[in-house]
mmCIF file of the N, C-alpha and C atoms, coordinates in Angstrom:
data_MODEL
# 
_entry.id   MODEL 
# 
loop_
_atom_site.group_PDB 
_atom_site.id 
_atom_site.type_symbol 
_atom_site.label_atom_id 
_atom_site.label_alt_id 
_atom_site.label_comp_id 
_atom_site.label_asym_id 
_atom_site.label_entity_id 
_atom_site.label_seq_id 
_atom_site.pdbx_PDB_ins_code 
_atom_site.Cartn_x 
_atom_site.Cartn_y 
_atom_site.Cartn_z 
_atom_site.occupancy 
_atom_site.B_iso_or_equiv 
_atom_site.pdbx_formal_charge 
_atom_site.auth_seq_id 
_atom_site.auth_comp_id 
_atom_site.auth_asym_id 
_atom_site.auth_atom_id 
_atom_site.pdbx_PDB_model_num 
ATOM 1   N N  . UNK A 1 1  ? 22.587 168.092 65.753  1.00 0.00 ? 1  UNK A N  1 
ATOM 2   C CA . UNK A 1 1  ? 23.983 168.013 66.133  1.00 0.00 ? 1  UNK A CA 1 
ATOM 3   C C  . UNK A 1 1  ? 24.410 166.552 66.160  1.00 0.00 ? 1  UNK A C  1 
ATOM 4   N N  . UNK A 1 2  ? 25.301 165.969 65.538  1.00 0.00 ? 2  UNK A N  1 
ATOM 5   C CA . UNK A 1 2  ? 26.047 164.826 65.282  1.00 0.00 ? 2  UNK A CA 1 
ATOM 6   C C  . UNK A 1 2  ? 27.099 164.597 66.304  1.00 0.00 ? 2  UNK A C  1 
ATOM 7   N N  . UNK A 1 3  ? 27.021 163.596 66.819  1.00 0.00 ? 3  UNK A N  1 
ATOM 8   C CA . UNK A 1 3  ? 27.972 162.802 67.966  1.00 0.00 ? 3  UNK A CA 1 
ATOM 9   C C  . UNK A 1 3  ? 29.463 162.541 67.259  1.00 0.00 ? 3  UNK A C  1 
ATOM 10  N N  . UNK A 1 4  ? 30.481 163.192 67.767  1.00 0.00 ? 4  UNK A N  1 
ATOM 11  C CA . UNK A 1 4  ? 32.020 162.603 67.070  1.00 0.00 ? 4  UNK A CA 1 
ATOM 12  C C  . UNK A 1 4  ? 32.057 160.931 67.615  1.00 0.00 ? 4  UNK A C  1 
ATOM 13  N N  . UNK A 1 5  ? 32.768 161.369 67.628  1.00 0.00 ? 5  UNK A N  1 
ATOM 14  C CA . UNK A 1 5  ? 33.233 159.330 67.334  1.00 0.00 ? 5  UNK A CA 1 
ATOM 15  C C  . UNK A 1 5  ? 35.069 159.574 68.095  1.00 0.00 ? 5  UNK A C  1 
ATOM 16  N N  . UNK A 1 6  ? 35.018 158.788 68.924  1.00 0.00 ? 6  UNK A N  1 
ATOM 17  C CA . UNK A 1 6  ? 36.712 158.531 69.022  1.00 0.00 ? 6  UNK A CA 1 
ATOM 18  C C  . UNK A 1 6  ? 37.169 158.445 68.180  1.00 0.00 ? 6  UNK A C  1 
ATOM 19  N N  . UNK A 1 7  ? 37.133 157.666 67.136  1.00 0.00 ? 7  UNK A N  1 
ATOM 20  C CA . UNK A 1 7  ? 38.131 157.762 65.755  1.00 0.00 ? 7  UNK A CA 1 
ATOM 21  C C  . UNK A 1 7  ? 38.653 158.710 65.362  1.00 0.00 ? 7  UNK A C  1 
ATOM 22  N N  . UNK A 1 8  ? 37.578 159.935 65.803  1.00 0.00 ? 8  UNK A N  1 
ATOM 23  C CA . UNK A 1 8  ? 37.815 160.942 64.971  1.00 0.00 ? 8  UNK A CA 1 
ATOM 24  C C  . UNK A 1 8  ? 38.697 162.283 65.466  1.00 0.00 ? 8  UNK A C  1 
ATOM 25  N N  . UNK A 1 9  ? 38.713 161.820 66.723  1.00 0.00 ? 9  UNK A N  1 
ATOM 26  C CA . UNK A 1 9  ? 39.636 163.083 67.791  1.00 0.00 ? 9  UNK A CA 1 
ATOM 27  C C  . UNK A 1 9  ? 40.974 161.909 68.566  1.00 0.00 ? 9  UNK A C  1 
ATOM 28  N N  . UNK A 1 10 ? 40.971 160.431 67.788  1.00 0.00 ? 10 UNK A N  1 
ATOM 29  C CA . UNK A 1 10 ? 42.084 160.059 68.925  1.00 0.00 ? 10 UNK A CA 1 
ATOM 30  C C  . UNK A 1 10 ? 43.422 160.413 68.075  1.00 0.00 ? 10 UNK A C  1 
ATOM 31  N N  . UNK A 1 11 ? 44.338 160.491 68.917  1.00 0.00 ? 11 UNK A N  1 
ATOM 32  C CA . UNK A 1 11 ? 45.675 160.524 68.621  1.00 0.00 ? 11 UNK A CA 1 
ATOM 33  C C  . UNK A 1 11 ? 46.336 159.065 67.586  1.00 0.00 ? 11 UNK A C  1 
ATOM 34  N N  . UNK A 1 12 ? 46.963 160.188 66.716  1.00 0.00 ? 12 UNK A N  1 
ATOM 35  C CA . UNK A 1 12 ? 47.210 158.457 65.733  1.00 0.00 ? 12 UNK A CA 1 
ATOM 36  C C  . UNK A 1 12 ? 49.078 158.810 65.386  1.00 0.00 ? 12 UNK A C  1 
ATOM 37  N N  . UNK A 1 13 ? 49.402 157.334 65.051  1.00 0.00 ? 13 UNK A N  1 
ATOM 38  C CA . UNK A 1 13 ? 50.992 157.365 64.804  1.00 0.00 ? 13 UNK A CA 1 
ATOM 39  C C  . UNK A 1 13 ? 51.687 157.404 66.595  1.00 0.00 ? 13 UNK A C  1 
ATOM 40  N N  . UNK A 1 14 ? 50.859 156.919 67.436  1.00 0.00 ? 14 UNK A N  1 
ATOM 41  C CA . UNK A 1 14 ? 50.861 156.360 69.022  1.00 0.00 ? 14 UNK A CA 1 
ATOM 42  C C  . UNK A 1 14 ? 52.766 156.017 69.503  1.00 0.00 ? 14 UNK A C  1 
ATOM 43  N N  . UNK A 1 15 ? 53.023 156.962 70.381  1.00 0.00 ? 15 UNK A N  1 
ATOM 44  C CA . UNK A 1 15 ? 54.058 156.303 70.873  1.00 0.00 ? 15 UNK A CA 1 
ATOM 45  C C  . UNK A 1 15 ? 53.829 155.066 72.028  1.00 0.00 ? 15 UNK A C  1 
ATOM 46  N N  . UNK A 1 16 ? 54.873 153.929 71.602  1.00 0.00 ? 16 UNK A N  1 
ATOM 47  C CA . UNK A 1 16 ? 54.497 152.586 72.858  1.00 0.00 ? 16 UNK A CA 1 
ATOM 48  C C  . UNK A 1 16 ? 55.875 152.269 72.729  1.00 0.00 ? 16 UNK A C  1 
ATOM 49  N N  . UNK A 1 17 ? 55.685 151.841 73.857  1.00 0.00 ? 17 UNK A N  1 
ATOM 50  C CA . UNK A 1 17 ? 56.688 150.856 74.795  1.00 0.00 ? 17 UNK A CA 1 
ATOM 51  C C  . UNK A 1 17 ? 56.887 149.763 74.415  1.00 0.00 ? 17 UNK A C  1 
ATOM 52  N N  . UNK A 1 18 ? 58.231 148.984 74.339  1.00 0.00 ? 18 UNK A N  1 
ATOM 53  C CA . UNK A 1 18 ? 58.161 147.607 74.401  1.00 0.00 ? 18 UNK A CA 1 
ATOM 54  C C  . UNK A 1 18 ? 58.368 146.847 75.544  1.00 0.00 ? 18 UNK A C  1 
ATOM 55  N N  . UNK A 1 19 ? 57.743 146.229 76.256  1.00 0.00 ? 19 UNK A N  1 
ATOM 56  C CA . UNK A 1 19 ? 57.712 145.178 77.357  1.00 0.00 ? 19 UNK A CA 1 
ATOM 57  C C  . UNK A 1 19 ? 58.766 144.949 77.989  1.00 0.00 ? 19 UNK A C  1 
ATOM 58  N N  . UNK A 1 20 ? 60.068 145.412 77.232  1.00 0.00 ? 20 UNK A N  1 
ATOM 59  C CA . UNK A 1 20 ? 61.305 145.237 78.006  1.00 0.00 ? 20 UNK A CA 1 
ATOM 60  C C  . UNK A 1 20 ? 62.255 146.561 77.896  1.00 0.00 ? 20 UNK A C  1 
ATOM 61  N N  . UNK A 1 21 ? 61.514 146.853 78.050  1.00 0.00 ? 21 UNK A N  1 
ATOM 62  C CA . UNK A 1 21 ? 62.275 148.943 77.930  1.00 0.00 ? 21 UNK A CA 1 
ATOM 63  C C  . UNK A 1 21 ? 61.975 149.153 79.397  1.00 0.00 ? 21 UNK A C  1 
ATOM 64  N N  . UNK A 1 22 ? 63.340 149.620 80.047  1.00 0.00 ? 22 UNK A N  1 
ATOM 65  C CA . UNK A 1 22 ? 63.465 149.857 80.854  1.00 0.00 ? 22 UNK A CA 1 
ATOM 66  C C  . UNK A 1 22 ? 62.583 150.683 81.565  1.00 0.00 ? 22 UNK A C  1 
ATOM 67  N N  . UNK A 1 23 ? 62.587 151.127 82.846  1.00 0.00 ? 23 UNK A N  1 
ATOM 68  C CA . UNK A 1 23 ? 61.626 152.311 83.159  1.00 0.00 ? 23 UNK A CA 1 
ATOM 69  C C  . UNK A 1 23 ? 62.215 153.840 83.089  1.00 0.00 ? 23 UNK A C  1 
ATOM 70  N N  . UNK A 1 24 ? 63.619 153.351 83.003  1.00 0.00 ? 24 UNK A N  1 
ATOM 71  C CA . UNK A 1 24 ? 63.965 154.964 82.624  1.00 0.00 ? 24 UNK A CA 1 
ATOM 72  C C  . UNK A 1 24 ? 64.182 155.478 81.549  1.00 0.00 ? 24 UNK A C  1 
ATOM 73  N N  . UNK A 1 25 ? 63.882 154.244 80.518  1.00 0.00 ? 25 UNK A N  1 
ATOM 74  C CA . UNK A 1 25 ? 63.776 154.423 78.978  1.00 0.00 ? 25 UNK A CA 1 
ATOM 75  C C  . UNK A 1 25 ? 62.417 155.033 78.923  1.00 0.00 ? 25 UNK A C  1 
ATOM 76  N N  . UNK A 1 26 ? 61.485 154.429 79.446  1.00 0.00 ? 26 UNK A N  1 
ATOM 77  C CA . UNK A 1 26 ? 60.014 154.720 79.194  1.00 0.00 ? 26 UNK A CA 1 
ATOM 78  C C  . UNK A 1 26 ? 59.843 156.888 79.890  1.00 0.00 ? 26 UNK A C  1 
ATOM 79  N N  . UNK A 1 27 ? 60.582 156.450 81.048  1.00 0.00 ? 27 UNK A N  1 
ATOM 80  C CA . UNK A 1 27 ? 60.708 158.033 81.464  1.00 0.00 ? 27 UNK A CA 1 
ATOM 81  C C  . UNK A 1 27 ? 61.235 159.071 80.595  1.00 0.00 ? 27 UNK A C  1 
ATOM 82  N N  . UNK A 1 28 ? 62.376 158.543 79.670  1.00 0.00 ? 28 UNK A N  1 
ATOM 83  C CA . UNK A 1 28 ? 62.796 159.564 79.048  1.00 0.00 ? 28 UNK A CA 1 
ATOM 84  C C  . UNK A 1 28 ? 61.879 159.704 77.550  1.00 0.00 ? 28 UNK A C  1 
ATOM 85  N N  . UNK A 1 29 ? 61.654 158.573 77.286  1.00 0.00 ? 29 UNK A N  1 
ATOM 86  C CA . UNK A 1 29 ? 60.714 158.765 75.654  1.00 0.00 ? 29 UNK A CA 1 
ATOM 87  C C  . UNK A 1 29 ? 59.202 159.859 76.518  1.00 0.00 ? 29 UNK A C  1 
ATOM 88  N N  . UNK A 1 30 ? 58.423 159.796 77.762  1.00 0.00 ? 30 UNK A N  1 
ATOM 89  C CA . UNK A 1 30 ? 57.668 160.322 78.410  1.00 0.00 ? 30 UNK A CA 1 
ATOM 90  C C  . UNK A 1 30 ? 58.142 162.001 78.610  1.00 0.00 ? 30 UNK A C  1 
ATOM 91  N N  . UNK A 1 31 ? 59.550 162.306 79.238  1.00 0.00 ? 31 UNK A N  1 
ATOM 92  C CA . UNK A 1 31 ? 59.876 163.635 79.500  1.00 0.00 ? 31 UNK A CA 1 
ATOM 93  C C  . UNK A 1 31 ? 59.944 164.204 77.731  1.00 0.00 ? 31 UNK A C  1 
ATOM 94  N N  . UNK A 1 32 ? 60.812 163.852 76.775  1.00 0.00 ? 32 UNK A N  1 
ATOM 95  C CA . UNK A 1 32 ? 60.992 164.437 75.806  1.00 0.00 ? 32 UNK A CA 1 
ATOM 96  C C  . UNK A 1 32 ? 59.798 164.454 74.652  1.00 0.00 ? 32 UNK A C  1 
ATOM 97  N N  . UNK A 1 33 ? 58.551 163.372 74.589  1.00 0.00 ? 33 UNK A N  1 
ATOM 98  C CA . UNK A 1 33 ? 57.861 163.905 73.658  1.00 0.00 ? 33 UNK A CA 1 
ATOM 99  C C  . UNK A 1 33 ? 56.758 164.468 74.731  1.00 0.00 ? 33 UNK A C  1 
ATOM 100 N N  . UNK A 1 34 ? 56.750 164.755 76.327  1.00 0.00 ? 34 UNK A N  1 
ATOM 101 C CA . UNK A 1 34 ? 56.025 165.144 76.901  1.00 0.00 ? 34 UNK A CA 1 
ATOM 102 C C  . UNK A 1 34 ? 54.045 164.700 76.768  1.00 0.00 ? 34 UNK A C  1 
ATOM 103 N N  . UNK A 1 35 ? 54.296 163.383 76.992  1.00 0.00 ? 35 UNK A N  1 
ATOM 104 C CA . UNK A 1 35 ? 53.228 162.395 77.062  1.00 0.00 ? 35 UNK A CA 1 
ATOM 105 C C  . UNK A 1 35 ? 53.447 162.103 78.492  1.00 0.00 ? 35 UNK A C  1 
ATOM 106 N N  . UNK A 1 36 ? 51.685 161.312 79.397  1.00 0.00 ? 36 UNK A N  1 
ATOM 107 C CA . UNK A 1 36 ? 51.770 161.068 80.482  1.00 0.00 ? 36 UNK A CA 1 
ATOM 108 C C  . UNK A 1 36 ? 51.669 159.831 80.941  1.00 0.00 ? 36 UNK A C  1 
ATOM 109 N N  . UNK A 1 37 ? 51.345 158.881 79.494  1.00 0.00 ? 37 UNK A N  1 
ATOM 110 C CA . UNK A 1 37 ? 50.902 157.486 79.064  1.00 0.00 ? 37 UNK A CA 1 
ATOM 111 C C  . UNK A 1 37 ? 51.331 156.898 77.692  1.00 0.00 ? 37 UNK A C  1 
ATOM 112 N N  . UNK A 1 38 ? 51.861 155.279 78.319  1.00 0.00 ? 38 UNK A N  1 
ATOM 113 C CA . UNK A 1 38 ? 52.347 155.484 76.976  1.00 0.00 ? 38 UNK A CA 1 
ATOM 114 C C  . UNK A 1 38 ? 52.274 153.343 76.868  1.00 0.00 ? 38 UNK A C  1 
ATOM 115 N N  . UNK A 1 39 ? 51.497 153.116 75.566  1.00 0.00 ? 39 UNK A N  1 
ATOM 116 C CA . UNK A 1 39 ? 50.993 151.924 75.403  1.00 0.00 ? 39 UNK A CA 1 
ATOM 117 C C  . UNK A 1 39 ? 52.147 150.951 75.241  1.00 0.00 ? 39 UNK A C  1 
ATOM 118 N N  . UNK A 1 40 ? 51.980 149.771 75.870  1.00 0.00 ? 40 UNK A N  1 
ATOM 119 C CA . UNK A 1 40 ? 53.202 148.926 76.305  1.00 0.00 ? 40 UNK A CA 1 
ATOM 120 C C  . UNK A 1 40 ? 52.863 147.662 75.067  1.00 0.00 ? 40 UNK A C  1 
ATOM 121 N N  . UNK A 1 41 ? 53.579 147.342 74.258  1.00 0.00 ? 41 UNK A N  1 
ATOM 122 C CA . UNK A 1 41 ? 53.336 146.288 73.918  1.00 0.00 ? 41 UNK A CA 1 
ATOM 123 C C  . UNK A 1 41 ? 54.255 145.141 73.507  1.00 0.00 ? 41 UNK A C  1 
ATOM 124 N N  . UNK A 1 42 ? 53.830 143.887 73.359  1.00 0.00 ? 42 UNK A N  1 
ATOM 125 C CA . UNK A 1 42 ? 54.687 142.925 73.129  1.00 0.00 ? 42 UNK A CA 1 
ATOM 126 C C  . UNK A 1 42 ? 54.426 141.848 72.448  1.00 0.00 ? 42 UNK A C  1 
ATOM 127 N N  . UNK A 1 43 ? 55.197 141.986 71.045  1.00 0.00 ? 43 UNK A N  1 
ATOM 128 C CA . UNK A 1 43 ? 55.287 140.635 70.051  1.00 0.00 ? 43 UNK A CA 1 
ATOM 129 C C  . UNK A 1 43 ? 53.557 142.120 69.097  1.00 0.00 ? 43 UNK A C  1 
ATOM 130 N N  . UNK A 1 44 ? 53.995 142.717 69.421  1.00 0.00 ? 44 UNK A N  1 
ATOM 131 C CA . UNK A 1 44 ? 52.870 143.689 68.434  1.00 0.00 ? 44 UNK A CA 1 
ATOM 132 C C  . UNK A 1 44 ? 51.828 143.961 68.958  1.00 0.00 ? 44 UNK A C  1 
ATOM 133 N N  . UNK A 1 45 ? 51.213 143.419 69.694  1.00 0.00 ? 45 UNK A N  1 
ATOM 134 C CA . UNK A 1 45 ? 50.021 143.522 70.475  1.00 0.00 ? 45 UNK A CA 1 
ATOM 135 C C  . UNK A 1 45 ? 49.832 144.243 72.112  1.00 0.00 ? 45 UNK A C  1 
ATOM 136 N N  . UNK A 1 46 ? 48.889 144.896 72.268  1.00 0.00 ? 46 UNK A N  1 
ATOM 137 C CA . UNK A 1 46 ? 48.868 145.774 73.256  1.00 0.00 ? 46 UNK A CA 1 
ATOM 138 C C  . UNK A 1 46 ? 48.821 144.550 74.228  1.00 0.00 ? 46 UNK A C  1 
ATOM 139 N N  . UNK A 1 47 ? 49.975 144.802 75.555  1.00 0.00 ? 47 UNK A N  1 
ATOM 140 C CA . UNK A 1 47 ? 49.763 144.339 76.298  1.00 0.00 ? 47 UNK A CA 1 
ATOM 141 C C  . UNK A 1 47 ? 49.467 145.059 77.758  1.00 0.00 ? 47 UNK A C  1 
ATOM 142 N N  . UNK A 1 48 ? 49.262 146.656 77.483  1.00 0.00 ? 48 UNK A N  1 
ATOM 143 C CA . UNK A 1 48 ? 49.201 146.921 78.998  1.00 0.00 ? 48 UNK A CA 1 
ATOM 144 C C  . UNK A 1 48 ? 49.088 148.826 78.809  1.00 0.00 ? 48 UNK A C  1 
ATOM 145 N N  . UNK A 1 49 ? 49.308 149.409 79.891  1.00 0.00 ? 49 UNK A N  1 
ATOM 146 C CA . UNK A 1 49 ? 49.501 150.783 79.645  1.00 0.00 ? 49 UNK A CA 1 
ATOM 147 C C  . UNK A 1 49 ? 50.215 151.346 80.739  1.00 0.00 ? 49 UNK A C  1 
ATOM 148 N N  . UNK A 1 50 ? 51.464 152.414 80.669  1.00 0.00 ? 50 UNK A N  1 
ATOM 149 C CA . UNK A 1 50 ? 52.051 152.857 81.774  1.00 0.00 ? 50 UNK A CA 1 
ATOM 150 C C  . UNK A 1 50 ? 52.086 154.360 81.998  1.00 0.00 ? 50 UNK A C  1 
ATOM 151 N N  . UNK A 1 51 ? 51.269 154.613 83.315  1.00 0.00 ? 51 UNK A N  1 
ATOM 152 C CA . UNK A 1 51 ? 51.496 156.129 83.449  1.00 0.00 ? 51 UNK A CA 1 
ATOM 153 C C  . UNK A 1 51 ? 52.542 156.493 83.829  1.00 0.00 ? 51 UNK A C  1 
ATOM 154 N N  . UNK A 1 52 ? 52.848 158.016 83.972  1.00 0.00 ? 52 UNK A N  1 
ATOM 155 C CA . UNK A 1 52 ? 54.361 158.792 84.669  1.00 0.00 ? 52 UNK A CA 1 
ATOM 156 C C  . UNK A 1 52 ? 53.952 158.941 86.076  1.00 0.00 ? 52 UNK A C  1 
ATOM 157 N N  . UNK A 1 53 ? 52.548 157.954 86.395  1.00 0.00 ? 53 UNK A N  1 
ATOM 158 C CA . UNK A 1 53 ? 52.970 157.957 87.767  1.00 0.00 ? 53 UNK A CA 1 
ATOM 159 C C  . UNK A 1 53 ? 53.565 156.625 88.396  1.00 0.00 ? 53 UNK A C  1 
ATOM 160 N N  . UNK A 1 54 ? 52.938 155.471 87.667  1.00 0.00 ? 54 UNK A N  1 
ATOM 161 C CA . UNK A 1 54 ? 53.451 154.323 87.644  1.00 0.00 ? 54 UNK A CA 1 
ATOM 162 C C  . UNK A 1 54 ? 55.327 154.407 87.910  1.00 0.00 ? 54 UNK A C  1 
ATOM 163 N N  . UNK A 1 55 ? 55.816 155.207 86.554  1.00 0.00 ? 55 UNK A N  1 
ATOM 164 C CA . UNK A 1 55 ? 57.269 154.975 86.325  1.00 0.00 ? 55 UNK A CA 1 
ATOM 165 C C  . UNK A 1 55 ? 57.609 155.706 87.900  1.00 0.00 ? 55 UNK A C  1 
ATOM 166 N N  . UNK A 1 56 ? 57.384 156.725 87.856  1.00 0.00 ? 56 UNK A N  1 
ATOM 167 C CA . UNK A 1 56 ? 57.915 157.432 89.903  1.00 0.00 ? 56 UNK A CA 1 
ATOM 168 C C  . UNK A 1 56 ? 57.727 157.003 90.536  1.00 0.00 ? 56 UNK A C  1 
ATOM 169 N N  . UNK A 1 57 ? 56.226 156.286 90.533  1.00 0.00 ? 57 UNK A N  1 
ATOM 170 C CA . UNK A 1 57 ? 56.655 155.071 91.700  1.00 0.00 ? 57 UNK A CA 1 
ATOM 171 C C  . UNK A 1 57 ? 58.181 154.262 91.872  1.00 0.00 ? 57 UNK A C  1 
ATOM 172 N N  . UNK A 1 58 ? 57.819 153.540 90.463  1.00 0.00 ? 58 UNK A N  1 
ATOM 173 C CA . UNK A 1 58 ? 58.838 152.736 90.325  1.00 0.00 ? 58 UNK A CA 1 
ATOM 174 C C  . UNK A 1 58 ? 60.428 152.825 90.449  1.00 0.00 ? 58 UNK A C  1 
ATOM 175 N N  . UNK A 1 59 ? 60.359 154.653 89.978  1.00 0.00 ? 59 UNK A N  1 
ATOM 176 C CA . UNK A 1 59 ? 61.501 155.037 90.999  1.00 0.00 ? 59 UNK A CA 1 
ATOM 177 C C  . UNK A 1 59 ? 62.093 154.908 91.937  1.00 0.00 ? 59 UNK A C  1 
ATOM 178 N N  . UNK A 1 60 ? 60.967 155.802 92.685  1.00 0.00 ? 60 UNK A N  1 
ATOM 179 C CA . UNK A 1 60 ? 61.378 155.817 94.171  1.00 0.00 ? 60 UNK A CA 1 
ATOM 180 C C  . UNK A 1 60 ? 61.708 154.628 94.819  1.00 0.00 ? 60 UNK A C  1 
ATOM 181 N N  . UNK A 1 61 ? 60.680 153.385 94.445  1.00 0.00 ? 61 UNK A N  1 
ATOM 182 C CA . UNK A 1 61 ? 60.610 152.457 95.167  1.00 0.00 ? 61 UNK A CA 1 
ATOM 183 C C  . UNK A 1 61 ? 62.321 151.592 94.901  1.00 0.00 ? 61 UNK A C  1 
ATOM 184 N N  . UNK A 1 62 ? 62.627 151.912 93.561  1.00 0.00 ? 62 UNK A N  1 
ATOM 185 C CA . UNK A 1 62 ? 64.169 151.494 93.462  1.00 0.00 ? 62 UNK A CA 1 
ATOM 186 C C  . UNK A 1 62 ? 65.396 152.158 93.471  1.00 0.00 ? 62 UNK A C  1 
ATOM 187 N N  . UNK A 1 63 ? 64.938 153.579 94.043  1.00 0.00 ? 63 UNK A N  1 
ATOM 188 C CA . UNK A 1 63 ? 66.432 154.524 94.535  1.00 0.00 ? 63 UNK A CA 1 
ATOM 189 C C  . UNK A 1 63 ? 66.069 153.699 96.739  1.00 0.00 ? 63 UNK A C  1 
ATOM 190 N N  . UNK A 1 64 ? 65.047 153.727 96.975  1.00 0.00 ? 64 UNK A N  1 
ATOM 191 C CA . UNK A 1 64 ? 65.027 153.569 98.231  1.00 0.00 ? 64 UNK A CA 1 
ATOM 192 C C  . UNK A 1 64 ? 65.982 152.071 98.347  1.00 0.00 ? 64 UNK A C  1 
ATOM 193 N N  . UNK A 1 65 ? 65.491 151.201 97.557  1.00 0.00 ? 65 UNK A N  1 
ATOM 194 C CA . UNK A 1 65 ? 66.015 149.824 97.636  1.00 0.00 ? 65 UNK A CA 1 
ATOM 195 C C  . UNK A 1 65 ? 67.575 149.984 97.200  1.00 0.00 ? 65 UNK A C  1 
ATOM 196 N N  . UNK A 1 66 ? 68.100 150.841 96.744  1.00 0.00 ? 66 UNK A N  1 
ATOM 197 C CA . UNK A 1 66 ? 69.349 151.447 96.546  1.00 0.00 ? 66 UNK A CA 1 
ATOM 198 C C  . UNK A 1 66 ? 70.115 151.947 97.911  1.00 0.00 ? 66 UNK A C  1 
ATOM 199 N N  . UNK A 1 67 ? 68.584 152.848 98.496  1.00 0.00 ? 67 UNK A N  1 
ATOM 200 C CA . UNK A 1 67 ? 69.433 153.852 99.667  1.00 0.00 ? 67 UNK A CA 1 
ATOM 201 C C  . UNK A 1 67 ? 69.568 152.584 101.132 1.00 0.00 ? 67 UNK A C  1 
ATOM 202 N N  . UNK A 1 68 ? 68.903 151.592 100.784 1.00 0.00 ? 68 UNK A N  1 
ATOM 203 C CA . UNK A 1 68 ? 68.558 150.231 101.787 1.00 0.00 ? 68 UNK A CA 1 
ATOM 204 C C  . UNK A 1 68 ? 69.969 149.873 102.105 1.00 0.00 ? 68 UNK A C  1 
ATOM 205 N N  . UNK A 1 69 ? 69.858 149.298 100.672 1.00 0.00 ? 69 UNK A N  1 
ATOM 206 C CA . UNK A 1 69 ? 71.124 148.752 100.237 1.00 0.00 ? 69 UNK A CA 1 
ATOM 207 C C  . UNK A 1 69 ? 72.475 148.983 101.244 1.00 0.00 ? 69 UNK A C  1 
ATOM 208 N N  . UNK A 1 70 ? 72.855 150.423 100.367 1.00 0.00 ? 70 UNK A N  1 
ATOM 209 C CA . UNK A 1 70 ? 73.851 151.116 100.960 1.00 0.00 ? 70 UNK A CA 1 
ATOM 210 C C  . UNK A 1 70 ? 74.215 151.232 102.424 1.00 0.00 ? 70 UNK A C  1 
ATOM 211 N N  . UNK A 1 71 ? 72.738 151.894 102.963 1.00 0.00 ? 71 UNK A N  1 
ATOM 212 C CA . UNK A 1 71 ? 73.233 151.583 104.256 1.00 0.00 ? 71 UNK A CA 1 
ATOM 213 C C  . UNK A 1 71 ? 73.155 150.900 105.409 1.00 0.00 ? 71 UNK A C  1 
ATOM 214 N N  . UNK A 1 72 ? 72.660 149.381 104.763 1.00 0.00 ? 72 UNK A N  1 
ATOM 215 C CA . UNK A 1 72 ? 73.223 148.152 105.578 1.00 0.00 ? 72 UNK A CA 1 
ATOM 216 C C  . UNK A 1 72 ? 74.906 148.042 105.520 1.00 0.00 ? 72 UNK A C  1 
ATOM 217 N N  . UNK A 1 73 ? 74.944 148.351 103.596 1.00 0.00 ? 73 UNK A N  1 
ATOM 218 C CA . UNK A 1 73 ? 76.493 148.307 103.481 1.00 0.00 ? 73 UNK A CA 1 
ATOM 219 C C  . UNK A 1 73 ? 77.519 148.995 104.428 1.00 0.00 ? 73 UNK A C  1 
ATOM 220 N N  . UNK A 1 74 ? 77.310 150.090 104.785 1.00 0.00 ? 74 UNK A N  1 
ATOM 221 C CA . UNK A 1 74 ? 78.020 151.584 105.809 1.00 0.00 ? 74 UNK A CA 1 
ATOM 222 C C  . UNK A 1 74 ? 77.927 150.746 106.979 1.00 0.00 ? 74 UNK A C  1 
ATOM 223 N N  . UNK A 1 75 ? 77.162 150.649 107.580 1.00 0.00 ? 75 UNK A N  1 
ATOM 224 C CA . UNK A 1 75 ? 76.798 149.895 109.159 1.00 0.00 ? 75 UNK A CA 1 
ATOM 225 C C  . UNK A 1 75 ? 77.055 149.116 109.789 1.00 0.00 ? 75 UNK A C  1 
ATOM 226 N N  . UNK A 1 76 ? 76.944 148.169 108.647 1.00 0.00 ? 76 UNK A N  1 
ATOM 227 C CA . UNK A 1 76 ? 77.864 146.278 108.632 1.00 0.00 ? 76 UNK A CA 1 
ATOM 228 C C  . UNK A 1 76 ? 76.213 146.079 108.984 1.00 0.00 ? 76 UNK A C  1 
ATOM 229 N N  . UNK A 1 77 ? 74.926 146.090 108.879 1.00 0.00 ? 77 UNK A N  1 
ATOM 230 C CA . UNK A 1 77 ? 73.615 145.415 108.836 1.00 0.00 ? 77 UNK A CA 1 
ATOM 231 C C  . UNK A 1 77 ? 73.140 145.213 107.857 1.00 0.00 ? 77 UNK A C  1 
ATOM 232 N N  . UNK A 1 78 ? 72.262 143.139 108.184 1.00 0.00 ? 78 UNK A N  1 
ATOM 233 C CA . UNK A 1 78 ? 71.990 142.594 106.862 1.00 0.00 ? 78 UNK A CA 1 
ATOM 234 C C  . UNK A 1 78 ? 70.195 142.534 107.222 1.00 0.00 ? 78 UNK A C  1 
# 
C-alpha cells in the first residue's frame, strides 16, 4: 500500500484574501463559496491565514465597540 502525498488530495485554484479586504468582505467570499479558511496574501505571497472564527470574533468585538460607542453617546458618558 502506497502513502498519498498532499499534492495529491489538496485543494487547488485556492480562494485568498488580500491583506486589505475587509472582514466582512472576507465573511462574505467565506458564507457564499462556504469555506472556513481562507489564505491571506500580500504583494502575492502568503502572508497569513483567517478562520470564520477569527472573522466573528472580529465581529463581535466591533459591533460591541459600536454598542460602547452609542451608549456613552445616549447617556452623555465618555
Amino acid at each position: 500500500s502506497r502513502e498519498l502525498t498532499v499534492g495529491e488530495i489538496m485543494s487547488k485554484n485556492v480562494l485568498c484574501a488580500d491583506i486589505n479586504n475587509s472582514i466582512y468582505e472576507c465573511m462574505a467570499i467565506m458564507n457564499s463559496k462556504r469555506v472556513r479558511h481562507l489564505p491571506v496574501v500580500e504583494n502575492e505571497k502568503l502572508s497569513g491565514i483567517v478562520s470564520i472564527g477569527d472573522i466573528v470574533n472580529a465581529v463581535i468585538e466591533d459591533k460591541e465597540f459600536t454598542i460602547n460607542q452609542l451608549t456613552n453617546y445616549i447617556t452623555g458618558t465618555r
